[in-house]
C-alpha positions in Angstrom: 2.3 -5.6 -18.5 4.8 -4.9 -15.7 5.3 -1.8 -13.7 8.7 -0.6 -13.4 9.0 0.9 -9.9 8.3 -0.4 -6.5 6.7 2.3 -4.4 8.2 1.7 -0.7 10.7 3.6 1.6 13.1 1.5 2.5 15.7 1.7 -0.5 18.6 -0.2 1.4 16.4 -3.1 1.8 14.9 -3.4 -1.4 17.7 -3.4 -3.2 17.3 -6.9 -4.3 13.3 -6.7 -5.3 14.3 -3.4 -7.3 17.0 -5.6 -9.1 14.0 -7.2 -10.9 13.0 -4.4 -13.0 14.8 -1.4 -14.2 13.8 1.9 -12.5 11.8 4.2 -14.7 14.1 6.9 -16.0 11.5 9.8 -15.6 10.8 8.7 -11.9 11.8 10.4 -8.7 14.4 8.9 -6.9 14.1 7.3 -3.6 15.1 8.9 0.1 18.4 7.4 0.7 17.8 5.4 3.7 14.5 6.4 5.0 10.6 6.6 4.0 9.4 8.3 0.8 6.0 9.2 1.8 1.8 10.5 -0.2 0.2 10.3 -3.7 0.9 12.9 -5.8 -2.5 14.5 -7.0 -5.2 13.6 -5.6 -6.8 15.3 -2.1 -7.2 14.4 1.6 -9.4 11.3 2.6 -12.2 12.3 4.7 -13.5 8.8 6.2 -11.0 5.9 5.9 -11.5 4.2 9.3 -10.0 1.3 8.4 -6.3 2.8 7.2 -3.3 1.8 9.0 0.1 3.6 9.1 3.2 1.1 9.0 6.5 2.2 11.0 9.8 0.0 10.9 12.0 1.2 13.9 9.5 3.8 14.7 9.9 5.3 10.7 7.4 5.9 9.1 7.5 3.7 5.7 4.1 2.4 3.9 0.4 1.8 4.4 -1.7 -0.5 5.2 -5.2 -2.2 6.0 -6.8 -3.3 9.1 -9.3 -6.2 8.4 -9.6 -8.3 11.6 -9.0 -7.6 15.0 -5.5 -8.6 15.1 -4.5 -8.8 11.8 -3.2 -6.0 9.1 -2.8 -6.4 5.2 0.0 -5.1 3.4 2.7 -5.7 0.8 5.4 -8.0 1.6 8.4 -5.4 0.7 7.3 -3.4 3.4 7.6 -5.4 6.1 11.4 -6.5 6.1 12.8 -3.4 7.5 13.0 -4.3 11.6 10.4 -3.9 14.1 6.7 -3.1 12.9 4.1 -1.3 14.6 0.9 0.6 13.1 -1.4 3.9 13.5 -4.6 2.0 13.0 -7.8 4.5 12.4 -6.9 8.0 12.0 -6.4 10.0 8.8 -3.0 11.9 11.0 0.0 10.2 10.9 1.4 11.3 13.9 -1.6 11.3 16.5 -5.4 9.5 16.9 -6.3 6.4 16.7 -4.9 3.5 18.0 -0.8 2.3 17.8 -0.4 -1.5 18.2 2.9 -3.4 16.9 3.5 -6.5 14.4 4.3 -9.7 16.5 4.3 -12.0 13.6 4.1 -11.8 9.7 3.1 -14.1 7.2 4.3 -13.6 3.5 2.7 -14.9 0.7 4.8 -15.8 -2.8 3.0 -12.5 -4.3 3.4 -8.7 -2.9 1.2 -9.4 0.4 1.8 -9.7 3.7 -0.4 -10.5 6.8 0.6 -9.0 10.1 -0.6 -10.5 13.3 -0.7 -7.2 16.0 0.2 -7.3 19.5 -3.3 -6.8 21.1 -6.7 -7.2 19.5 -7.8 -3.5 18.1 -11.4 -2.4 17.7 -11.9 -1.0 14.4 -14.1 -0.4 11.1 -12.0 -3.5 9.6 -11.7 -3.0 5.7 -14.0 -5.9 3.6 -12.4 -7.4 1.3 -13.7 -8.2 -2.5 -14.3 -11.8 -4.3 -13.5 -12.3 -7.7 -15.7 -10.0 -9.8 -15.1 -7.5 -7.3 -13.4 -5.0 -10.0 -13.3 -4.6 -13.6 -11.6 -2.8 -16.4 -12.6 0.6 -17.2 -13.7 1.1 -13.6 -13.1 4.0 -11.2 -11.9 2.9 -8.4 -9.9 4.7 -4.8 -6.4 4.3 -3.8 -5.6 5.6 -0.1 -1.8 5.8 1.3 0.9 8.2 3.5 2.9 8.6 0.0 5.1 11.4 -1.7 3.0 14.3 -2.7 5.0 15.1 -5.6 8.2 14.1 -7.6 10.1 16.4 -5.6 13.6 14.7 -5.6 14.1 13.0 -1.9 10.6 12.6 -1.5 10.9 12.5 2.4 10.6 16.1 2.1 7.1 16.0 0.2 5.2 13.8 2.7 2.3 15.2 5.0 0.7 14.2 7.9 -2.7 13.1 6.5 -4.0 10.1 4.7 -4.6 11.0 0.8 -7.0 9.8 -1.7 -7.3 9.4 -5.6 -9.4 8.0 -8.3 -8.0 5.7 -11.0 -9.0 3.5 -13.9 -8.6 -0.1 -14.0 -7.0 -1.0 -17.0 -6.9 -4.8 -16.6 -4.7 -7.5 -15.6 -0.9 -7.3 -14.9 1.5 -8.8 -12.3 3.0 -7.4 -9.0 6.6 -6.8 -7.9 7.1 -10.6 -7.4 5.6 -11.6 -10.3 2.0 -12.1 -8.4 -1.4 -11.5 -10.0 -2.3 -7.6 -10.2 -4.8 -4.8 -10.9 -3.7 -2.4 -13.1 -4.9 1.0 -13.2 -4.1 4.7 -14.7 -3.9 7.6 -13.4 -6.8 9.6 -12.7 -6.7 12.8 -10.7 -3.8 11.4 -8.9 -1.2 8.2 -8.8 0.3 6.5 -6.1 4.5 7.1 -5.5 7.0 6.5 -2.5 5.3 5.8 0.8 1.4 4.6 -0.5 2.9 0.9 -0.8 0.6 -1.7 0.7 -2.2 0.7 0.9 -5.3 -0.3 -0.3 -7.2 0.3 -3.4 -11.2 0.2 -3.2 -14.0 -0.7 -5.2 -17.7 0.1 -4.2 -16.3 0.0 -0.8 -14.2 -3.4 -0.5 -10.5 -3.7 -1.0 -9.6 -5.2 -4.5 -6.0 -4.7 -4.5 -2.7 -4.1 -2.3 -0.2 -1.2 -3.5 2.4 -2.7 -5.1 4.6 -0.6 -8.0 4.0 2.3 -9.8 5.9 4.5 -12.4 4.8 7.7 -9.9 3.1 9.4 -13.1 0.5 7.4 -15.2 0.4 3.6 -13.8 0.2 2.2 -10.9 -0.5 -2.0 -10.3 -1.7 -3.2 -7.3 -1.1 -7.1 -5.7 -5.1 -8.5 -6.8 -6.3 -9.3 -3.2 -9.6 -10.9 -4.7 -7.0 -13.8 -6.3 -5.5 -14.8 -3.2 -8.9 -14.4 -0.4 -8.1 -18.4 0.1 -5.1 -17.8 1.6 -5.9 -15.0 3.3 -8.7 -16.5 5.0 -6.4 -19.5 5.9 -4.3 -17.3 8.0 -6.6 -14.3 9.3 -10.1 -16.0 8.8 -11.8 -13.7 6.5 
């Protein structure tokens, strides 16, 4: 099973990753040059202490996890935009928390990146799950900064808090890069433009990395609980 439509911001830069599978006909199209950001459905998170904001050149683009002092989780087509740096902690976009940038990233073959931060950031670091972690059928939570609704140039649609919705696993699938992924349908909301590399969660650990989605009944996710090993070889946990 393969998911049709990468969910980032950066259109310009993807160009090549979007070459590798045909854009969904009933899907909105992406901002031209700039960030299509929150899911569409859905409601506001309440406690997500561990959520990080990504900007490229001070735009805001996708989403992200902190789960070590210095190092964020995301997917790898977010991060090849220009200069990184990251709201880490607060549900508002623009303000809280704390702001820290991306000195050096590390991309695996799959849609995730690791992003070693500038200074070390004192947080509620997001756990992530071991194989087992998730299974079809299961509810689980996806969290992102994404398009709100399929509202054309979805820059327009974003807001400035983090957003929340249930899905349900529907079993095995691959990424944007051809990577192992969760995939789920939508429940009360789905992921779109923006929610990329934002985390989904299950009994409270991260499972999965926001990945592609068709913005209106599937969404897959990169399977963090495949690739822990190589995590841990680069952040340590």
């Amino acid at each position: 099973m393969r998911i049709t439509r990468l969910i980032p911001a950066l259109a310009a830069a993807l160009f090549t990753v979007l070459a590798m599978a045909p854009t969904a006909s009933a899907a909105a199209p992406e901002a031209e040059g700039g960030a299509t950001p929150f899911i569409i459905g859905g409601g506001q998170a309440s406690n997500a202490p561990w959520a990080a904001r990504l900007f490229s050149n001070g735009r805001q683009t996708c989403t992200a996890t902190i789960i070590a002092p210095t190092w964020i989780l995301t997917a790898k087509h977010c991060v090849s935009g220009g200069n990184l740096s990251f709201r880490i902690g607060s549900l508002d976009q623009t303000s809280g928390g704390t702001v820290a940038n991306g000195v050096q990233v590390h991309n695996h073959s799959s849609d995730l990146s690791l992003v070693r931060l500038d200074r070390s950031v004192s947080a509620t670091y997001a756990r992530l799950g071991s194989p087992g972690s998730v299974s079809a059928g299961q509810s689980v939570q996806v969290y992102g900064w994404g398009a709100t609704s399929q509202c054309g140039s979805e820059i327009n649609c974003q807001s400035r808090y983090l957003k929340v919705a249930n899905v349900t696993v529907t079993g095995g699938c691959t990424d944007a890069y051809g990577g192992s992924a969760i995939c789920a349908r939508r429940g009360n909301g789905i992921t779109a433009g923006g929610d990329s590399g934002g985390p989904m969660m299950a009994n409270g650990v991260q499972v999965g990395v926001a990945s592609t989605s068709d913005r209106q009944t599937t969404t897959a996710y990169t399977n963090v609980t495949q690739y822990r090993s190589w995590i841990q070889s680069i952040a340590g946990v």
